[in-house]
C-alpha positions as CSV (number, residue, x, y, z in Angstrom):
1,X,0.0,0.0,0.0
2,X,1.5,3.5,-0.7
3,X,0.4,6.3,1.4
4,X,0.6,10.1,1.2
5,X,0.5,12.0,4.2
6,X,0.7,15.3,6.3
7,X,2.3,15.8,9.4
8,X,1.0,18.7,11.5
9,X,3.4,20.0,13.8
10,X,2.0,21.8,17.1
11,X,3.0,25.0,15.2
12,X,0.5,24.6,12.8
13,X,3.1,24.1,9.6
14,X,2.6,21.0,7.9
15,X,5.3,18.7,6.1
16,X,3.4,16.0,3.3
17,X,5.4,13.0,2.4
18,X,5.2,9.8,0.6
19,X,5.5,6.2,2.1
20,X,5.6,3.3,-0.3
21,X,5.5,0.8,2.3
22,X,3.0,2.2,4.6
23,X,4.7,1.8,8.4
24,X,3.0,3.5,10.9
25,X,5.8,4.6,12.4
26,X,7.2,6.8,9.6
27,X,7.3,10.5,9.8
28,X,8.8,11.3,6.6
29,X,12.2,13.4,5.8
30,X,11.7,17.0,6.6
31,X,15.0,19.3,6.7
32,X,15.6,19.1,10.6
33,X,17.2,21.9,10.6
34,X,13.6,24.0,10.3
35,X,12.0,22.6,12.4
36,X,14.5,22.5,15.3
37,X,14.4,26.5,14.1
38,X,10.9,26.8,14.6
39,X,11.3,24.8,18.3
40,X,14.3,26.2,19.4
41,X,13.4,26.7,23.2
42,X,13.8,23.2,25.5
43,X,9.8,24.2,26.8
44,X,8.6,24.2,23.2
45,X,10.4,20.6,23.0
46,X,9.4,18.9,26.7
47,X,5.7,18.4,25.2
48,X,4.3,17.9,22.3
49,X,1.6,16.3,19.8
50,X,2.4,15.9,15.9
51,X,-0.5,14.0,13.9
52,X,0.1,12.5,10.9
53,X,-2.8,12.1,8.9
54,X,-3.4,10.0,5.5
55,X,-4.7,12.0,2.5
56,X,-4.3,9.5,0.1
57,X,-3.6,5.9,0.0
58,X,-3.6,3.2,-3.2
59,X,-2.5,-0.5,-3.9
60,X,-2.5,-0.5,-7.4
61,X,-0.9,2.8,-8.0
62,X,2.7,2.8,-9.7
63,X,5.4,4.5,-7.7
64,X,5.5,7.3,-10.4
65,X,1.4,7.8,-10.2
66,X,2.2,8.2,-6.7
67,X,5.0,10.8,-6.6
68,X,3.0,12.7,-9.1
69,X,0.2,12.8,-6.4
70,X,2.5,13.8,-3.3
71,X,3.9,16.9,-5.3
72,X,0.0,17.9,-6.5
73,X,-0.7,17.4,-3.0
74,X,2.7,19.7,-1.7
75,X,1.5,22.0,-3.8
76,X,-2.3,22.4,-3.2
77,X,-1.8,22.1,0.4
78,X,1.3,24.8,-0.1
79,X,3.7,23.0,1.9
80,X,6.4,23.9,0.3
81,X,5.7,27.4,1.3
82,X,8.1,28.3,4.4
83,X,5.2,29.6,6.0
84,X,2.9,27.2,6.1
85,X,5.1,23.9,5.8
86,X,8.2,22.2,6.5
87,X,8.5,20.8,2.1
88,X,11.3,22.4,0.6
89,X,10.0,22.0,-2.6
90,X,8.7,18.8,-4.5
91,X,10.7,17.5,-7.2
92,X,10.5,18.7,-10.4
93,X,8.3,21.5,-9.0
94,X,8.3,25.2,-9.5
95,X,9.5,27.0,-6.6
96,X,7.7,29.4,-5.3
């Protein structure tokens, strides 16, 4: 089953990704480095909730109909935009 989902971080900015495999315990790739930015104080880090939420999911999809899905979905949802989400940019994609 491949999976493409969002990750909602407790300040609101959102990071979509791609699993081919579907394991529940994966939170995707995200640059670190942004969001250690965004949570820089140890308080901001002693507690938090991140959901992960699946917008779209297949079984017979190829792996190229599914990458073209997760960038139309980084791009609707705007994730890519550094205010809004933790996507640097999808591949192949315009940056904005």
């Amino acid at each position: 089953m491949k999976v493409i989902y969002k990750v909602t971080w407790p300040n609101g900015k959102i990071y979509v990704g791609i699993d081919m495999t579907d394991t529940i315990t994966y939170f995707g790739s995200p640059d670190h480095s942004l969001i250690e930015a965004d949570f820089s104080s140890r308080e901001a880090r002693r507690d938090m909730i991140v959901r992960r939420e699946i917008l779209w999911e297949s079984d017979m999809a190829s792996n190229a109909e599914a990458l073209r899905k997760e960038r139309e979905l980084i791009l609707s949802l705007c994730a890519d935009d550094p205010a809004i989400g933790y996507n640097k940019s999808p591949m192949g994609a315009v940056v904005r």
